[in-house]
C-alpha positions, -999 to 999 in steps of 0.1 A, spaced: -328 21 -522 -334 -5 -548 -315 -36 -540 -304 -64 -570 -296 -38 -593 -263 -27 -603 -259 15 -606 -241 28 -637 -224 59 -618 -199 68 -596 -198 51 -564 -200 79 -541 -237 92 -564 -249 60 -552 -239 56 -515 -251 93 -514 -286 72 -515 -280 44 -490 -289 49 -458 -267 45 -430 -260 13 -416 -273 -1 -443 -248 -27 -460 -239 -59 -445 -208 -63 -464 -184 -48 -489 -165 -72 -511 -146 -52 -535 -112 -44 -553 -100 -8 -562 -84 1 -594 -54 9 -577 -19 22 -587 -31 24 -621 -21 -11 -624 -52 -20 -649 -67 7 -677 -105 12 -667 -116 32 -698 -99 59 -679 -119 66 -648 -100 75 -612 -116 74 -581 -117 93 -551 -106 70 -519 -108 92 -491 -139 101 -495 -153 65 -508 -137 52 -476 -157 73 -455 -195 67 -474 -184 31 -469 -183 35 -431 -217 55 -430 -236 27 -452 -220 0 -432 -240 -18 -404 -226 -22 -370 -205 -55 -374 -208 -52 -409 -171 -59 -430 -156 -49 -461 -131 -72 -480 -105 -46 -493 -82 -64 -524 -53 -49 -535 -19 -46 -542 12 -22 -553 25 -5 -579 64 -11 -585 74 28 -594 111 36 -597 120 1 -579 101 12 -549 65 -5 -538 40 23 -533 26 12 -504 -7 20 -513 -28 -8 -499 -9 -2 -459 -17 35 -468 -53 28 -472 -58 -1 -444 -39 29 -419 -68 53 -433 -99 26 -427 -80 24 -392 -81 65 -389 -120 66 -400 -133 43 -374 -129 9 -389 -112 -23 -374 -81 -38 -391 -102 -73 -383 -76 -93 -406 -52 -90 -426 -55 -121 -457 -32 -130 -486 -46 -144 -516 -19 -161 -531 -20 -174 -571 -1 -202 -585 23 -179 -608 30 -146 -616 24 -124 -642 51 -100 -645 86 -119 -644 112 -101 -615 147 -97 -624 161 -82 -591 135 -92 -571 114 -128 -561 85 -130 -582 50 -112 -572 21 -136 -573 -2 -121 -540 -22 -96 -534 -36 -83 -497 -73 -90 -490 -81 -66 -457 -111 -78 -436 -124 -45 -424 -149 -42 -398 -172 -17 -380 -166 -27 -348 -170 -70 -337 -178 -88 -371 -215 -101 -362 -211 -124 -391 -183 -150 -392 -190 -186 -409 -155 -204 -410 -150 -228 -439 -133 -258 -432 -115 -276 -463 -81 -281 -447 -74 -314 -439 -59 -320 -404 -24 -336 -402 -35 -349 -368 -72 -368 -368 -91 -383 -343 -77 -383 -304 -45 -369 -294 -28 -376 -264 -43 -375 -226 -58 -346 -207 -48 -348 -170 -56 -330 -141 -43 -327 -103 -70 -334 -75 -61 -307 -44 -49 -342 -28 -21 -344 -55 -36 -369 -72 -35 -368 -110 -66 -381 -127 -73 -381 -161 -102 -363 -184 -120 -364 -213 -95 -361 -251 -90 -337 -276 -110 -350 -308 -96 -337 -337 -115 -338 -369 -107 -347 -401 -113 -313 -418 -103 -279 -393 -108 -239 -407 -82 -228 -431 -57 -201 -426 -60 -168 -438 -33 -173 -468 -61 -186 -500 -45 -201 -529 -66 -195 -556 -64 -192 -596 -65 -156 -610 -97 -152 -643 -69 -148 -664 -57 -187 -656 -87 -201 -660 -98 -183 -693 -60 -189 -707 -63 -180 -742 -95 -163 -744 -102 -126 -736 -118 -114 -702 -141 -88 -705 -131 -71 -681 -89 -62 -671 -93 -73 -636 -120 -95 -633 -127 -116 -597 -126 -150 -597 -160 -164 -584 -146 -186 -560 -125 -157 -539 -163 -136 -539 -180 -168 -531 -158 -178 -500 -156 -145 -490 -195 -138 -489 -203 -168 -467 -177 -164 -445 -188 -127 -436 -228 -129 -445 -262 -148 -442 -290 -150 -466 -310 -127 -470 -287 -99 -463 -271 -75 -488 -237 -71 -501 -225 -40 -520 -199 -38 -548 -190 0 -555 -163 -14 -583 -187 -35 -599 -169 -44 -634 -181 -71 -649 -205 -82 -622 -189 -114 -601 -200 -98 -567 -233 -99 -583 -239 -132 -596 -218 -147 -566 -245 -129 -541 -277 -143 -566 -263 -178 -563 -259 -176 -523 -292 -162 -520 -281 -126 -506 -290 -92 -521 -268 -70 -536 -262 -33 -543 -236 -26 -571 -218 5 -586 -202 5 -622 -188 39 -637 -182 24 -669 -212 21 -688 -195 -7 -714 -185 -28 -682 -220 -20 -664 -235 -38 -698 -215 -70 -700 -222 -71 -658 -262 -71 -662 -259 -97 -691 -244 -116 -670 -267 -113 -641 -293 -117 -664 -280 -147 -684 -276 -164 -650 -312 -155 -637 -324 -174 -676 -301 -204 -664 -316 -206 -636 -352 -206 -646 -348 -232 -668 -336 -256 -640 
C-alpha cells in the first residue's frame, strides 16, 4: 500500500487494500446527519466501521468527530448510535472528548445554544500510544502541604511533598476555533473543513513519528498536511474528486514551502 498519497475513491475501495493491522491511527469526521452537502455522496458506516477495525493495529485509535442532526425537535443520536456500534465490533470506548467552539452557528430559540461536537477516542484494545499535552496552567504550583506517615510505634513522621508544576495535562473538554472563525469572510473550500490545530493535538497525543495515520474523509486534506508537518505518514481517502484536487494542492503547496526553507 502506498503511503503519503491521498486515494480519490470510496473509503471502503481503499481499505479493501490495507492490510490488517496496519494503521496506527484514524483521525477523521463523518459527513453525518446530512448536516453539510458533499457533492452528494453518502457513506456506508457499518461497514466502514468494521474495515476500520481490520486495518487498525493492536493499540491503534481512531478519533471519531461528530455531532447531531436536530430533526422534528428531537437529536438523532447518531454519534451514541455509532460509539455503541464501535463498542459491538470489538473496539474500546477509550474516551469520550468534547470539542467545544467559542460560538455557535445556528441560533436556538427553545433550546441553549449548540456550539460542541463529540470527539470519541476509539481504541483496539490498551492505546499503545498516549503523549499527554500539557498547556493548562495549574491553580496550585510548587509544594502543597505535608505527606505524613505512622511508624508501627505510632509515631507520625513526615515524607517527601507533592511538587506541583507550573503546567499539568489538560482535560478532555478542547476549546478550539472552528475554519469557519478563522477564515471569517472568506470561503472554505471545503463545507466542513478541520481546523489544523484539533488534527495536530490529536495526532501527537495518539502517535509517534514515523508511523501512519489514515483519513478515510479526506476533504480538503488537513489530516494530511497536519501528518507531513509532524513527520508521520499518512494514508487518505477522498470520494469527491473536486475536494481530492484542492487536498493534493495543498499537500503539495506545503511540500514547495517547505523546500524553500
Amino acid at each position: 500500500m502506498e503511503v503519503n498519497k491521498i486515494y480519490n475513491e470510496n473509503c471502503l475501495d481503499t481499505m479493501k487494500r490495507i492490510p490488517d493491522n496496519f494503521i496506527d491511527l484514524t483521525v477523521t469526521s463523518p459527513p453525518y446527519d446530512n448536516l453539510r452537502q458533499y457533492n452528494g455522496y453518502v457513506f456506508d458506516f457499518e461497514n466502514i466501521a468494521k474495515e476500520l477495525f481490520r486495518v487498525t493495529k493492536k493499540g491503534g485509535v481512531i478519533v471519531w468527530v461528530i455531532g447531531d442532526a436536530t430533526i422534528n425537535g428531537s437529536e438523532t443520536g447518531t454519534s451514541f448510535k455509532q460509539a455503541l456500534y464501535f463498542k459491538e465490533i470489538g473496539f474500546n470506548l477509550h474516551d469520550t472528548m468534547i470539542w467545544n467552539k467559542p460560538n455557535f452557528s445556528n441560533p436556538s430559540k427553545n433550546r441553549y445554544h449548540q456550539i460542541f461536537e463529540y470527539m470519541f477516542i476509539l481504541s483496539k484494545g490498551r492505546p499503545k500510544t498516549f503523549n499527554p499535552i500539557k498547556d493548562k496552567r495549574n491553580k496550585y504550583k510548587s509544594c502543597f502541604g505535608k505527606n505524613t506517615r505512622r511508624k508501627s510505634d505510632g509515631e507520625m513522621v513526615e515524607t517527601k511533598k507533592n511538587v506541583i508544576s507550573e503546567w499539568g495535562m489538560r482535560t478532555n473538554l478542547w476549546n478550539m476555533n472552528t475554519v469557519g472563525q478563522e477564515m471569517m469572510c472568506k470561503k472554505a473550500p471545503h463545507p466542513a473543513m478541520f481546523p489544523e490545530k484539533l488534527v495536530k493535538d490529536h495526532v501527537i497525543s495518539w502517535s509517534n513519528e514515523r508511523e501512519i495515520v489514515y483519513d478515510p474523509f479526506m476533504g480538503s486534506g488537513t489530516t494530511a498536511k497536519v501528518s507531513l508537518e509532524l513527520n508521520r505518514d499518512f494514508i487518505g481517502s477522498e470520494i469527491s474528486s473536486e475536494y481530492c484536487k484542492i487536498a493534493d494542492d495543498r499537500i503539495k503547496n506545503y511540500r514547495n514551502i517547505k523546500m524553500v526553507f
